[in-house]
C-alpha positions as CSV (number, residue, x, y, z in Angstrom):
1,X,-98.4,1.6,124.5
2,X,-101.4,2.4,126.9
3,X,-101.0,5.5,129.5
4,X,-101.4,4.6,133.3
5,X,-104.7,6.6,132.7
6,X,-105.9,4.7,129.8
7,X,-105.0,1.1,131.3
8,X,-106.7,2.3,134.9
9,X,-109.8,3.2,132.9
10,X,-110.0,-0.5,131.0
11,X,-109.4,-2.2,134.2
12,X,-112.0,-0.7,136.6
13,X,-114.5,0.0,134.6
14,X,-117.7,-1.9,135.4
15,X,-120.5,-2.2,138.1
16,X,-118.5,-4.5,140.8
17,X,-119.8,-5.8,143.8
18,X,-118.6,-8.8,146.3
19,X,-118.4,-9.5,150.1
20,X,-116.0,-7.6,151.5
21,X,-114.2,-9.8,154.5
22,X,-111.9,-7.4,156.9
23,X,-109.4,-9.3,159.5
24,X,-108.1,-7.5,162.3
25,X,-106.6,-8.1,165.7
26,X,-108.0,-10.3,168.1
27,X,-108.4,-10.0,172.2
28,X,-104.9,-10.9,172.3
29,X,-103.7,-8.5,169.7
30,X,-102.8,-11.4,167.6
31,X,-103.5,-11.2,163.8
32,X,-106.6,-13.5,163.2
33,X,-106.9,-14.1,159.3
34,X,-109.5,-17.1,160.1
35,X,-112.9,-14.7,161.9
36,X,-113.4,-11.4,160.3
37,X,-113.9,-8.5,162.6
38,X,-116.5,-6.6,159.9
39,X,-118.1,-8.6,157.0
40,X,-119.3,-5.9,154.0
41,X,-122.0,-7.8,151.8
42,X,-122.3,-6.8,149.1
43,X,-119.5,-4.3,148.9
44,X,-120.3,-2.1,145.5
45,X,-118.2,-0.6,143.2
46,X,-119.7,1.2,140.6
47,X,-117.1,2.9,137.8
48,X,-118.0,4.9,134.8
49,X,-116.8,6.9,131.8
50,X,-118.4,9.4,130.3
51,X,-115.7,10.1,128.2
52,X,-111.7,9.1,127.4
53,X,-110.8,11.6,130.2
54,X,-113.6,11.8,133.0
55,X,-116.0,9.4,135.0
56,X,-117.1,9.1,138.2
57,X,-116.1,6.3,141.3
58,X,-119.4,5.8,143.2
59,X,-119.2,3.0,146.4
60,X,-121.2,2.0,149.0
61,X,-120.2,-1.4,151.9
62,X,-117.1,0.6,152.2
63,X,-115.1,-0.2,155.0
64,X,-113.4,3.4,156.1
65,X,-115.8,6.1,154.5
66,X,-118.7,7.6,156.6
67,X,-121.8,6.1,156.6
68,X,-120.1,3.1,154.6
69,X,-120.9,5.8,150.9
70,X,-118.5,7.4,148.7
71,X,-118.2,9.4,145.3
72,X,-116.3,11.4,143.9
73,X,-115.3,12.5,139.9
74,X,-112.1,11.0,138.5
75,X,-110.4,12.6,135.5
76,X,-106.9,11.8,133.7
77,X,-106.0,15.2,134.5
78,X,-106.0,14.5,138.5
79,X,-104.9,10.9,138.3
80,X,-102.3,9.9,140.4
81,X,-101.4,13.4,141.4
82,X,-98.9,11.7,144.6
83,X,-97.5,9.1,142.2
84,X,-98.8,5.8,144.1
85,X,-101.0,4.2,141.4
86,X,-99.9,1.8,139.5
87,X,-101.1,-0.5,136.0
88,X,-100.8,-3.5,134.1
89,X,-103.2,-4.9,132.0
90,X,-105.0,-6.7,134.2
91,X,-103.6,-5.3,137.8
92,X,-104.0,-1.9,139.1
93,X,-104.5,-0.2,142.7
94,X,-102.5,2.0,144.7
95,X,-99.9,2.2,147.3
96,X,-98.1,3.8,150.2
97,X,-94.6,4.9,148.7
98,X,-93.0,5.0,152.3
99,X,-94.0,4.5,155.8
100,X,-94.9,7.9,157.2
101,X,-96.1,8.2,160.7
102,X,-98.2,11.6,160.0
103,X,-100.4,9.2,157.7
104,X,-100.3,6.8,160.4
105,X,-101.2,4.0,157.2
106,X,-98.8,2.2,155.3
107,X,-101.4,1.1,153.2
108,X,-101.8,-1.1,149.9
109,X,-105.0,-1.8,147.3
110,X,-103.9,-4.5,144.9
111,X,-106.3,-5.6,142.5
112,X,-106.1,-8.5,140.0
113,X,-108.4,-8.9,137.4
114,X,-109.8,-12.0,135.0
115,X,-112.8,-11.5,132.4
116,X,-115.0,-9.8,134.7
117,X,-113.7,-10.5,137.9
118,X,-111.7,-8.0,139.9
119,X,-110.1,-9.9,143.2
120,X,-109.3,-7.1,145.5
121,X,-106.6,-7.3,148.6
122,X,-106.3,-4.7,151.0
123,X,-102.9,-4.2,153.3
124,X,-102.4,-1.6,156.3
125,X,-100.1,-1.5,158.7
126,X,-100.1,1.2,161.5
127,X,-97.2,1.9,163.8
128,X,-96.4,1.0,167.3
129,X,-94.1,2.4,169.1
130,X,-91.3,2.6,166.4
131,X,-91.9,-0.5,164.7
132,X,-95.0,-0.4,161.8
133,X,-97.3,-3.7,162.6
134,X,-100.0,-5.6,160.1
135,X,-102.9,-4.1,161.2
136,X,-105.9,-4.9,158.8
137,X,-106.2,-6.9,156.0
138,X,-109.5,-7.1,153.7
139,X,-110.6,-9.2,150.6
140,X,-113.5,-8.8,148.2
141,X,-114.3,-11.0,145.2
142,X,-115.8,-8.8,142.9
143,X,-117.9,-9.6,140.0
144,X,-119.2,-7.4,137.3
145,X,-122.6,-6.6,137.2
146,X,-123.2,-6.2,134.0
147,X,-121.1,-9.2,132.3
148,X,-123.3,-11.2,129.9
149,X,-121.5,-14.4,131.4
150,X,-120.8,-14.7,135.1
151,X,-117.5,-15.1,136.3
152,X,-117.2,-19.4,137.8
153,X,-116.6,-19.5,141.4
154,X,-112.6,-20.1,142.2
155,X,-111.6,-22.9,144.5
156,X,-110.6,-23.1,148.2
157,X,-107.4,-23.4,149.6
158,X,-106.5,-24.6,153.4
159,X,-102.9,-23.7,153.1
160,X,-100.8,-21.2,150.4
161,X,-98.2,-24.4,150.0
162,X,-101.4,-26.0,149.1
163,X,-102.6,-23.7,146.8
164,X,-98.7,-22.9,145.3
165,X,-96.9,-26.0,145.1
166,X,-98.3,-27.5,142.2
167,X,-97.3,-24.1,139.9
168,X,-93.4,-24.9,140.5
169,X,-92.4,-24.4,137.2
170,X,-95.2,-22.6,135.3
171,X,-93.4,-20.6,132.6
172,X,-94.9,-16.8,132.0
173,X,-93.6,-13.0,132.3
174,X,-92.4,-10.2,134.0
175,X,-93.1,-6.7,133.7
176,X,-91.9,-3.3,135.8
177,X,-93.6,-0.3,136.9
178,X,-91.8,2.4,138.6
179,X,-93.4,5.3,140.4
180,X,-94.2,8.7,138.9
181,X,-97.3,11.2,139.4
182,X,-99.7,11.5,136.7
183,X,-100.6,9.2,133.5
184,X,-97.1,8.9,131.4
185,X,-95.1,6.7,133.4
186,X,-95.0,2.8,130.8
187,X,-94.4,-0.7,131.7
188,X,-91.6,-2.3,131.0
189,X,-91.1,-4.8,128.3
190,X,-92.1,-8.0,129.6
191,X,-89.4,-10.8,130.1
192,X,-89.4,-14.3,130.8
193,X,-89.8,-15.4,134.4
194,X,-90.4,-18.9,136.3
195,X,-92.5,-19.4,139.4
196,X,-90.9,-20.8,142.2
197,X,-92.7,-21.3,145.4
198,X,-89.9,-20.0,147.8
199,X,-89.5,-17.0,146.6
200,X,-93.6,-16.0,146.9
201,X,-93.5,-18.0,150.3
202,X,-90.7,-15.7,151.9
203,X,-92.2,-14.0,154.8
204,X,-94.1,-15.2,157.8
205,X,-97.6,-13.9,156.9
206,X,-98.3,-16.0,154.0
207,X,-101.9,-16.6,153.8
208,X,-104.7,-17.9,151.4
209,X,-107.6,-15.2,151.1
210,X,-111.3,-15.8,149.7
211,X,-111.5,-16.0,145.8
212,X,-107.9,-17.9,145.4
213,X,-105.8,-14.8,146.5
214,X,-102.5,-15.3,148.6
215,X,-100.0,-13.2,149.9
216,X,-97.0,-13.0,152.0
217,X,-95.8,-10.1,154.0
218,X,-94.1,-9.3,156.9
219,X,-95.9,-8.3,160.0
220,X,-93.3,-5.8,161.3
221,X,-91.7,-4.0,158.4
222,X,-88.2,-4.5,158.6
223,X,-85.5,-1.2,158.5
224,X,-84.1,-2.3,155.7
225,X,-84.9,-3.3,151.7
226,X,-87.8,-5.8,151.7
227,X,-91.0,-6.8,149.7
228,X,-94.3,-7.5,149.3
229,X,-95.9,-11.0,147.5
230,X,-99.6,-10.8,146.8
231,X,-101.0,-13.3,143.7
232,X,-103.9,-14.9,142.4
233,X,-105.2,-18.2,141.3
234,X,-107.5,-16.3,138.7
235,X,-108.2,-19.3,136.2
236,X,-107.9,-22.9,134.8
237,X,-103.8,-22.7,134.8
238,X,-103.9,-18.8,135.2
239,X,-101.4,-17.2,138.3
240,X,-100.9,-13.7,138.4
241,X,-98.4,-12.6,141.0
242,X,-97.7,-8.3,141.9
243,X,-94.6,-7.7,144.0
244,X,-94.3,-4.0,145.6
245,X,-90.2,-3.5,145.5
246,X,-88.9,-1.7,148.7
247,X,-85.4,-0.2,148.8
248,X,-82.6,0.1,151.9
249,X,-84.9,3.3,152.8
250,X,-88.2,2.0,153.0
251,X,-89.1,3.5,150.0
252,X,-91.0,2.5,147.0
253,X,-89.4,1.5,143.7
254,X,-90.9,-0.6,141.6
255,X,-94.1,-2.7,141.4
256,X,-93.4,-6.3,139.5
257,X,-96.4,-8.3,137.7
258,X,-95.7,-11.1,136.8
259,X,-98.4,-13.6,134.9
260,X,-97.5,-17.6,134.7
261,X,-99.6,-20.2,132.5
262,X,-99.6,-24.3,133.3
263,X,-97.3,-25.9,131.4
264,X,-96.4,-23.3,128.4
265,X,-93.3,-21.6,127.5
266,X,-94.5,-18.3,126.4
267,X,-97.1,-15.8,127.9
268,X,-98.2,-13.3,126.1
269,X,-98.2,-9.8,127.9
């Protein structure tokens, strides 16, 4: 089986660049998903390898770094040094293991990948008061630069019922990450799972992004166990769905992809 390492390396390498939509809060501090406060077009991410162990991130239409630039090396032998990345085949990103108010983030990057497209979700939530709020959330549709074969355009969506509700029933997988610093750390085995609807749809931010993603959160993190649904109509017939498993402490443990196929009783991991 593939390292954490190995599998981040096969997913993000490429020359990816999209527009980058951020939502924030409104005039009256309500969450408006509909009129971005920033647009970043094109957002660029530009990943390379010059070997099995090093490479180098280089971005620019960057939301939060100075002067909207970054780079920086990437090696195995740094990787996930705090234990908050996390990959499949196919998904990959990082998260916030616990709210922590000296971070003043409780951030996630979850990105879902198909051929050479790389559909990027960004969550934060900041606190206020003692509760931790939705704060920002930001999409890009990335494409590889250098594919041979662009990536078709995905379809619209008004409504996540709309988008969901005809996938009742898709057969497919499910497979389990748990947290741990560095490269080791291996997926589960993959076992058979069903997607129903309800149990995506469960909180009361459920929302349909640019580039067919969806997700439903909460917008106040609750004090007890709870979890996050973000997922991806990435294909003819193709749903990928990541959960991010949160335990009676707030705390991190386990991220769950799952992949589901129209009408088939077996997905391949």
């Amino acid at each position: 089986m593939m390292d954490q390492w190995t599998l981040n390396r096969l997913n993000f390498q490429g020359c990816w660049q999209g527009r980058g939509a951020w939502f924030g809060r409104n005039t009256e501090d309500r969450l408006d998903l509909a009129s971005p406060v920033r647009v970043m077009d094109p957002t660029t991410y530009d990943i390379s390898f010059s070997d099995s162990d090093t490479g180098v991130w280089d971005g620019s239409g960057l939301f939060f770094a100075p002067g909207s630039q970054a780079r920086y090396d990437i090696s195995r032998s740094t990787y996930n040094a705090g234990g908050g990345c996390w990959q499949f085949q196919g998904a990959g990103g990082q998260s916030s293991l616990v709210p922590d108010l000296d971070r003043r983030r409780f951030g996630h990057e979850i990105n879902l990948f198909h051929g050479r497209s790389r559909s990027m979700l960004v969550l934060i939530w900041e606190p206020l008061g003692t509760r931790w709020r939705l704060q920002l959330v930001g999409a890009v549709g990335f494409r590889c630069r250098r594919a041979s074969v662009p990536e078709p355009e995905r379809p619209a969506f008004r409504t996540a019922e709309a988008m969901l509700a005809p996938l009742r029933g898709w057969s497919g997988v499910v497979e389990t990450f748990r947290p741990q610093p560095g490269c080791i750390g291996q997926v589960s085995t993959a076992q058979p799972s069903v997607f129903v609807p309800d149990q995506f749809m469960r909180h009361e931010r459920t929302a349909v992004m640019q580039d067919a993603l969806v997700f439903s959160v909460p917008e106040y993190l609750p004090e007890g166990a709870f979890q996050l649904e973000i997922g991806g109509l990435l294909g003819v017939g193709l749903f990928q769905q990541l959960s991010i498993v949160f335990d009676d402490s707030r705390r991190l443990t386990a991220w769950e992809r799952r992949r589901f196929l129209a009408d088939t009783k077996k997905v391949d991991p």
